[in-house]
C-alpha positions in Angstrom: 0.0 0.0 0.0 1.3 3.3 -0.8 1.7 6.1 1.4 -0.6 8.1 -0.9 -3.4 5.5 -0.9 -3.9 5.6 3.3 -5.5 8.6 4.4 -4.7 11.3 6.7 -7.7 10.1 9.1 -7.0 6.4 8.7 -3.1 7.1 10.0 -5.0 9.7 12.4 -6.9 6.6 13.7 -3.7 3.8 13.5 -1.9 6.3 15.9 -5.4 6.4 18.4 -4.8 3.0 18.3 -1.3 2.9 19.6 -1.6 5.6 22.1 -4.6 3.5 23.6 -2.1 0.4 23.8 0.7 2.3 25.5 -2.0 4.0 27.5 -3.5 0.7 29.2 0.5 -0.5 29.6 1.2 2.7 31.5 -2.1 2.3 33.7 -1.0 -1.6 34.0 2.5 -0.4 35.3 0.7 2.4 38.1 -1.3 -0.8 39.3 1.7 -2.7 39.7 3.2 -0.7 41.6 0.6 0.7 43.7 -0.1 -3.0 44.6 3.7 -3.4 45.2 3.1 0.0 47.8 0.5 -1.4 49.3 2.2 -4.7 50.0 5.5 -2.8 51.2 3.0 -0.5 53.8 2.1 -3.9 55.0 4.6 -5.1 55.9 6.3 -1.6 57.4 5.3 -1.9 61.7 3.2 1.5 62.3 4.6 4.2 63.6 5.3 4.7 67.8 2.4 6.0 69.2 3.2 9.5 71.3 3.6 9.8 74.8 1.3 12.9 75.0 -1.3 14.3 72.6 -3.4 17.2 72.5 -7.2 17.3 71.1 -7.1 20.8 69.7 -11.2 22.5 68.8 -12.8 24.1 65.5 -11.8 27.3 64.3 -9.2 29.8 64.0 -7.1 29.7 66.9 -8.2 25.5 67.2 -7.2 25.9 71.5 -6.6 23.3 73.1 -10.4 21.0 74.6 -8.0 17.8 75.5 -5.0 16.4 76.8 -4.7 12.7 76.4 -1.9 9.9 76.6 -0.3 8.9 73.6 -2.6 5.4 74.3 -6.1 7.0 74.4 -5.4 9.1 71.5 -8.8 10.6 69.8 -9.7 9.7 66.3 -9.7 12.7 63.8 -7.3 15.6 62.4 -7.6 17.7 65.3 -5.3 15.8 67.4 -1.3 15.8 67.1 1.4 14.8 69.7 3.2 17.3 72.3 5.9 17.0 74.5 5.5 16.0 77.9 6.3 19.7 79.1 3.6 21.0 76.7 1.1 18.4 78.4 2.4 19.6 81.8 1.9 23.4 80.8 -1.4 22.9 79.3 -2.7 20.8 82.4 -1.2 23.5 84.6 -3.2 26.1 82.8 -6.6 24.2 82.9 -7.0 20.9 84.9 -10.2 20.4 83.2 -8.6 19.5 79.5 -7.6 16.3 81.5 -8.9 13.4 79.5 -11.3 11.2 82.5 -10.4 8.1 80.8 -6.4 7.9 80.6 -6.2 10.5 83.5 -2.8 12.1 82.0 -2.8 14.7 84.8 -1.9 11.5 87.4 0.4 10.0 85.1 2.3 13.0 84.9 2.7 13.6 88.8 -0.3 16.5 88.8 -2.4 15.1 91.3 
């Protein structure tokens, strides 16, 4: 076949055709791997869990509604770890933020 005999849509559409192929081989390979990701995260042991953490509200200025042990840690965004001297400052300031289930406020010498 000549080069003048195949149209300009027909090579148009012979090169859709290729790009599709090397399309669904890319989109194969990102599968693989994030399979090979997810198997890796597996098998990776989860991160330490923090001595201290702080349950922080809604809002601008999100102040501080909790303090917790690293073991009774809160679901959600809102919480992130502190130091033990930022636990002991914020209990200071308000015994109240003092979590009634892990009691950090007798765990850090308060009571």
């Amino acid at each position: 076949m000549s080069e003048e005999s195949v149209s300009r849509l027909q090579k148009l559409r012979f090169l859709r055709r290729v790009q599709q192929r090397q399309l669904a081989q890319t989109d194969r390979w990102i599968e693989q791997e994030e399979r090979r990701q997810a198997a890796l995260a597996e098998r990776q042991p989860p991160p330490p869990l923090p001595d201290w953490v702080v349950e922080q509200g809604i809002g601008e200025g999100r102040r501080a509604i909790g303090v917790h042990q690293g073991f009774c840690r809160p679901s959600g965004t809102r919480v992130k770890a502190i130091s033990r001297d930022q636990a002991v400052s914020l209990l200071a300031e308000d015994s109240a933020l003092a979590c009634q289930l892990c009691r950090p406020d007798t765990a850090l010498g308060l009571l």
